[in-house]
C-alpha positions in Angstrom: 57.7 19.8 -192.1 55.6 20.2 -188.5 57.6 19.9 -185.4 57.5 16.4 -183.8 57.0 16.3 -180.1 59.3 14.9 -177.7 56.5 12.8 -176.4 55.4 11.1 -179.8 56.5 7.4 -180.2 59.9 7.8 -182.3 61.6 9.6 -179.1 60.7 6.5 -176.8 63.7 5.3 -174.9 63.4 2.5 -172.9 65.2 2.7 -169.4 67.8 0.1 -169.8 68.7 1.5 -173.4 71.8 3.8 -173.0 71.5 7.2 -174.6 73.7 7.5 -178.1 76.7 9.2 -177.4 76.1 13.0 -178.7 72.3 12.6 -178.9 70.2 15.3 -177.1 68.2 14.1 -174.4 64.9 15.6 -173.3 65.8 16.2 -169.9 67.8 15.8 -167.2 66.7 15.3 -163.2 69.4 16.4 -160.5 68.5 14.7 -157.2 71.0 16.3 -154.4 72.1 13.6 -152.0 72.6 12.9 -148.5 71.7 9.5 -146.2 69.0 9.0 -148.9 70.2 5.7 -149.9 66.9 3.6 -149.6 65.1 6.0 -151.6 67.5 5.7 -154.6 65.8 2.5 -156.2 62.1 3.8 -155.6 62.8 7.4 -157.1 64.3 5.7 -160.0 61.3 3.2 -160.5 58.9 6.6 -160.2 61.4 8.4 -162.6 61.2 5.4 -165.3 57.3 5.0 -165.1 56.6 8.2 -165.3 58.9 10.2 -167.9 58.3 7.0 -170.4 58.4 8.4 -173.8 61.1 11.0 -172.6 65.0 10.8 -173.2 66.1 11.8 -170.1 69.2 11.0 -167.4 69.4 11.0 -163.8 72.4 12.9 -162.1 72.7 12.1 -158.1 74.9 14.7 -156.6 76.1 13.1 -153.2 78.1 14.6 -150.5 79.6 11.6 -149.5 76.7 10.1 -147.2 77.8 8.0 -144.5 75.5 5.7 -145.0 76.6 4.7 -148.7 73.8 6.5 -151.1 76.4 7.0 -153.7 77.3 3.1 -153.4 74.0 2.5 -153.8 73.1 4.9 -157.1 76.3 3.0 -158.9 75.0 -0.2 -158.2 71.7 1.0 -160.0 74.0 3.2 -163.1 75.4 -0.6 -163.7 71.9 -1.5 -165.3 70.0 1.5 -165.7 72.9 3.7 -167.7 71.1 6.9 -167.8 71.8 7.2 -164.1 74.9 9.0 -163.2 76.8 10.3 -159.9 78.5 13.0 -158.7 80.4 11.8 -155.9 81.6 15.2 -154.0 83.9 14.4 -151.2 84.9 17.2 -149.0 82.1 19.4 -149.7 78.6 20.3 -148.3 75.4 22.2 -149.2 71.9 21.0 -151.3 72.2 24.6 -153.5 76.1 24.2 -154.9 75.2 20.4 -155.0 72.5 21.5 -157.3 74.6 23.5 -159.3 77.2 21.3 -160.2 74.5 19.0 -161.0 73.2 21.4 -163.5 76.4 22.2 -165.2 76.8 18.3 -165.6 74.4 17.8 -168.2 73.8 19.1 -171.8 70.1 18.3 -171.4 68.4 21.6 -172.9 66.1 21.4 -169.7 66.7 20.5 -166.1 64.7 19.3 -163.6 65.7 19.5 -159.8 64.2 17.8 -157.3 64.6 16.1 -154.1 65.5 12.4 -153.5 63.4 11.9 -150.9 60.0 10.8 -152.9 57.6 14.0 -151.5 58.4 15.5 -154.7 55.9 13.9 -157.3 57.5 12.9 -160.1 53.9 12.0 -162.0 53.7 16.1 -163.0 57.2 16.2 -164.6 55.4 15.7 -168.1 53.1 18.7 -167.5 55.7 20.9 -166.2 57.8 20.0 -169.2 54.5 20.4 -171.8 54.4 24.2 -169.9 57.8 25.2 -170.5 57.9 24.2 -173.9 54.7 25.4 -175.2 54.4 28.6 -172.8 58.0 29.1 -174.0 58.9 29.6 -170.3 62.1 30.1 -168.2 61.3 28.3 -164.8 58.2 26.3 -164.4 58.0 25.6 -160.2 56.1 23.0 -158.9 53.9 24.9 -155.8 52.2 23.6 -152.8 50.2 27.0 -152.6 48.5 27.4 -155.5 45.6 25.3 -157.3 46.1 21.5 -157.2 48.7 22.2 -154.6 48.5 21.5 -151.2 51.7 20.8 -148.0 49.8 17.6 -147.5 50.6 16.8 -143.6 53.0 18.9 -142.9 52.7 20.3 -139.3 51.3 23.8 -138.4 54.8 25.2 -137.5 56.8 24.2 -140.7 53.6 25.6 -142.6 54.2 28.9 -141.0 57.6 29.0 -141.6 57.3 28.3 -145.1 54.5 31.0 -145.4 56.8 33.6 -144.0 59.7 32.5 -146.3 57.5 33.0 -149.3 56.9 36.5 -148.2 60.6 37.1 -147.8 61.1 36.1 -151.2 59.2 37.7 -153.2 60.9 40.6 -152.1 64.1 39.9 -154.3 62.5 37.6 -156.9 61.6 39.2 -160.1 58.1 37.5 -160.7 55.0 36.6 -159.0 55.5 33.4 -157.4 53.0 31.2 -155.0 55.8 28.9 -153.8 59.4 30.4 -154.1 60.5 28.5 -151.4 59.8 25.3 -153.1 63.1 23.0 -154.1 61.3 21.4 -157.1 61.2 23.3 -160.6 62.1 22.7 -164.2 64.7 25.1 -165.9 65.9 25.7 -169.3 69.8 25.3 -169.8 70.1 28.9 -171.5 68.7 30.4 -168.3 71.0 28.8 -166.3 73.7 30.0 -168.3 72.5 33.2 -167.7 72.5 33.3 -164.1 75.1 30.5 -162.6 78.1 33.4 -162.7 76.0 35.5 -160.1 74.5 32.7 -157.9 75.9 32.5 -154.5 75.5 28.8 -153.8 75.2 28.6 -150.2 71.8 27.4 -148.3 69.0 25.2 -149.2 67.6 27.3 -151.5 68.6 27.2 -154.9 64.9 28.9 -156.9 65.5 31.7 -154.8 68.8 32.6 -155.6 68.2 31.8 -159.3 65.3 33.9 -159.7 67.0 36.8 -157.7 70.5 36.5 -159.9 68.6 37.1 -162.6 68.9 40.6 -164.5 65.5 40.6 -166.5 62.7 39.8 -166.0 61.9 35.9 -165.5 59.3 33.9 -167.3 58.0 31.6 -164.9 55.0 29.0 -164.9 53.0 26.8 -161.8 52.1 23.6 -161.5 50.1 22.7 -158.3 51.4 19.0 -156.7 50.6 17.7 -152.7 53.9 17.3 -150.7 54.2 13.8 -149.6 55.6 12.6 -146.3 58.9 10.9 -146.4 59.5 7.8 -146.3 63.0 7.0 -145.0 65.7 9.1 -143.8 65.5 12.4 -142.0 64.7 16.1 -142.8 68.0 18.3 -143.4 66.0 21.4 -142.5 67.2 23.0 -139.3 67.3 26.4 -137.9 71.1 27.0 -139.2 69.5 26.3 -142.6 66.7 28.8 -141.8 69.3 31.7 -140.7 71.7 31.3 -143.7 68.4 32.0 -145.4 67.6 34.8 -144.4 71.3 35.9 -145.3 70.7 34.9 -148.7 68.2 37.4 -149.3 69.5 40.1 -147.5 72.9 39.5 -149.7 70.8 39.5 -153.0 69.1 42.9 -151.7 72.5 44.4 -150.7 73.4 43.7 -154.6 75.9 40.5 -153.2 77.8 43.0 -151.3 78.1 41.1 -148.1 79.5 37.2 -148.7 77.1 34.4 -146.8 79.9 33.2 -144.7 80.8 36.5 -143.8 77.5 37.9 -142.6 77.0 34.5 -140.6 80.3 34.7 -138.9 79.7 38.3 -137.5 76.2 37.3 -136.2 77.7 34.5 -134.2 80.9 37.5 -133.2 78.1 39.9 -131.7 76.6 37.0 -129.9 79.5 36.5 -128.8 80.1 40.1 -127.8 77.2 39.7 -125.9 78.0 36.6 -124.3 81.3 38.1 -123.0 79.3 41.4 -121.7 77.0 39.3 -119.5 79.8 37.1 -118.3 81.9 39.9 -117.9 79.1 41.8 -115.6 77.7 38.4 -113.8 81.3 37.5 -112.1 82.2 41.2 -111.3 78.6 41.8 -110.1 77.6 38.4 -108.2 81.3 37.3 -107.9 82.8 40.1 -106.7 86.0 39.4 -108.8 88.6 42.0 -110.0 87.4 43.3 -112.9 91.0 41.4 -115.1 90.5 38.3 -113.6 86.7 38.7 -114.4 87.8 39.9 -118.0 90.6 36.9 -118.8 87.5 34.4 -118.3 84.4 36.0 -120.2 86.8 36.5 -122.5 87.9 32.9 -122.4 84.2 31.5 -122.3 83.0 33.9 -125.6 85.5 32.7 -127.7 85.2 28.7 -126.8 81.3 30.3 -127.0 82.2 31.3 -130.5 84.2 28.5 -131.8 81.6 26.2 -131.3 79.1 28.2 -132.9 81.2 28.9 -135.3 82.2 25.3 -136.1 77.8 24.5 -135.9 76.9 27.1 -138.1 79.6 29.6 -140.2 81.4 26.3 -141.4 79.0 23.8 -140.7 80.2 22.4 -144.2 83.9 21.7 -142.8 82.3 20.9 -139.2 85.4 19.4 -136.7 84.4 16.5 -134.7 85.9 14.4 -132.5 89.9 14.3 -131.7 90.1 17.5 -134.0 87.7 19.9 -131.9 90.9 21.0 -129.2 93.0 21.4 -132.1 90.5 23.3 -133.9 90.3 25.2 -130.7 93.3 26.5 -130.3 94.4 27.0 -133.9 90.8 29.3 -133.1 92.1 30.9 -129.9 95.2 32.4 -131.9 93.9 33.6 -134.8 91.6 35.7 -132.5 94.6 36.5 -130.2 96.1 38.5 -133.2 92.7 39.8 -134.5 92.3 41.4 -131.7 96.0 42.6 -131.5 94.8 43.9 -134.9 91.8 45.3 -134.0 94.2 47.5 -130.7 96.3 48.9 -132.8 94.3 50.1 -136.0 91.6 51.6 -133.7 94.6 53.1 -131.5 96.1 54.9 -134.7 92.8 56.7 -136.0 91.9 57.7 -132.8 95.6 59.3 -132.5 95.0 60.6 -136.1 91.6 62.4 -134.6 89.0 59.8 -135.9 85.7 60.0 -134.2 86.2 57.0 -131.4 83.4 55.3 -132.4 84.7 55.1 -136.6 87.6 54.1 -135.0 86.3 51.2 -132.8 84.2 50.2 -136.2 87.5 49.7 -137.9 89.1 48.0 -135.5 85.9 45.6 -135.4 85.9 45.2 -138.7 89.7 45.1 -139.2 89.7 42.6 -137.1 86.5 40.1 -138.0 88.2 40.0 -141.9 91.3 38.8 -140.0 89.7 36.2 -138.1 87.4 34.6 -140.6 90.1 34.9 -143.1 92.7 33.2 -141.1 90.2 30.7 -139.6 88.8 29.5 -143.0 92.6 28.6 -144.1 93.7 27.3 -140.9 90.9 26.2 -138.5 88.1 25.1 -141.1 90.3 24.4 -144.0 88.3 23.1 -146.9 89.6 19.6 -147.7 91.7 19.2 -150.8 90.5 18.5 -154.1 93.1 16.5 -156.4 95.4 18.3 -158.1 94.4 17.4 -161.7 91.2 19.8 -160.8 91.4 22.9 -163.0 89.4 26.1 -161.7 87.0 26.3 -164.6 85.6 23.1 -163.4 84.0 24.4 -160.2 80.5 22.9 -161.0 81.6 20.0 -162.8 84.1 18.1 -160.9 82.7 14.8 -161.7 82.8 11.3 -160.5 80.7 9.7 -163.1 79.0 6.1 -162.8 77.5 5.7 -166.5 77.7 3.6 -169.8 
């Protein structure tokens, strides 16, 4: 008996007709979430006109938007009941969003994608057709190769993305034109493969799969123009740029060095250098006693730091308002007994004839573990999940809007 294709008349499911309960679907689209709320109805229309013929469900992964996107995408699940939500409140990041949207489905291939409409939905079929009969593990859609173009995008963010690309291909396992881009189609066994090694963090998600993977990757192109947005704003900034460039020296340094931890020592030697030149500036220009001139650079780099640290290291548990001068101070005194920490360890190898500069490392080191430890727990605390949660349900903690 031949092999009936998913896009021959028998498979057609109309939009408003749920899926059977245990029937395999065709594919799922994960569209990460945030402020996106009067795109929702126009990436659905686009979704329904052009994956006609396809069983497929879409899962919108929201972090909560303030402005009521996940409202929004269960007013639209009420009639359309292959739309679902994941309604994450208390965490932040497009790449994990994208993961638990993944592990949500038990669609044998996923599609991700942004919510934003400069994603063109119209090549989903052909980048579906590829996987299947090219018997592919990623297909990406690419603004760099033929039929692909970044449409109006400005001569800076073109540059950027250039450069990005040639970053990447350093730690992904294939030959790819656009490795930067956040659109692609997977298949479910890959993912399967990979998810246990991925880090999570950033914006993004193709480069980490590609670079968790521990074979060689079977990967396909399809070209598509970038469109300009229509509503909302970009995400992209340069914190999103520098946890970037983490990533990929993490994946190169075999995941040796955690995201969060290689952030929050960049913004400590900045720091370091902030209290140098403060430190220098009011002995020099001041004239002041070099302990009175100490007590405030010190002061000044570690508000310095906590606010840096609060924009960037945990931008994901960012304090605002009436808990910044809490956050402070809870900051102020788990550095106070880092660096208590960081005296006495060096203090004892240099006693026990360490080198003084393996000692000062320690110390350092000794010292930035303590801080980051005890300020994740105490000044950034991540906000708590409910208690039925179990941890095997780390990507798939679900609020679900469907049938």
């Amino acid at each position: 008996m031949p092999v009936q294709s998913a896009f021959e008349p028998e498979h057609i499911l109309p939009l408003n007709h749920p899926v059977p309960a245990g029937h395999c679907l065709d594919l799922a689209v994960v569209l990460p979430t945030f402020n996106e709320r009067d795109n929702v109805p126009l990436i659905l229309a686009e979704l329904a006109q052009h994956l006609h013929g396809l069983r497929w469900e879409a899962i919108f992964v929201d972090d909560d938007s303030p402005d009521g996107t996940a409202e929004v995408v269960t007013a639209c699940a009420v009639d359309t009941p292959n739309v679902r939500l994941i309604h994450r409140v208390g965490r932040r990041g497009l790449a994990s969003a994208c993961i638990e949207g993944m592990m949500a489905t038990h669609a044998p291939v996923i599609a991700v994608m942004d919510a934003d409409l400069q994603h063109d939905t119209a090549i989903l079929p052909q980048m579906l057709r590829r996987l299947r009969r090219e018997s592919l593990d990623v297909v990406v859609a690419t603004r760099n190769s033929v039929g692909g173009s970044m449409g109006d995008f400005k001569r800076g963010r073109v540059m950027l993305s250039r450069c990005g690309q040639k970053i990447s291909q350093s730690i992904c396992r294939c030959e790819l034109t656009d490795p930067m881009s956040g659109y692609f189609l997977l298949r479910r066994e890959f993912l399967q493969e990979v998810v246990r090694d991925l880090q999570g963090e950033g914006f993004k998600i193709l480069v980490d799969l590609l670079a968790s993977s521990r074979r060689p990757v079977r990967v396909g192109e399809v070209g598509y123009t970038f469109a300009a947005r229509r509503h909302g704003q970009s995400k992209l900034d340069i914190v999103v740029g520098i946890e970037y460039l983490f990533m990929v020296a993490n994946k190169l340094l075999g995941n040796a060095l955690p995201p969060r931890m290689a952030v929050y020592l960049l913004v400590g030697g900045c720091g370091l250098l902030v209290h140098l030149v403060t430190l220098l500036t009011l002995m020099r220009l001041r004239h002041m006693h070099f302990v009175e001139a100490q007590f405030f650079a010190t002061t000044f780099a570690m508000v310095a730091n906590f606010f840096a640290n609060n924009r960037i290291t945990f931008r994901d548990r960012q304090l605002k308002g009436s808990r910044l001068l809490p956050g402070l101070a809870k900051f102020a005194l788990a550095c106070s007994f880092g660096a208590w920490a960081n005296v006495v360890l060096s203090r004892a190898l240099l006693q026990s004839n360490v080198e003084w500069y393996l000692a000062g490392l320690s110390g350092i080191v000794l010292g930035s573990v303590w801080n980051l430890s005890v300020s994740s727990v105490f000044t950034w605390p991540a906000r708590r999940r409910s208690s039925s949660s179990q941890p095997e349900e780390r990507f798939a903690s679900v609020i679900e809007a469907v049938r």
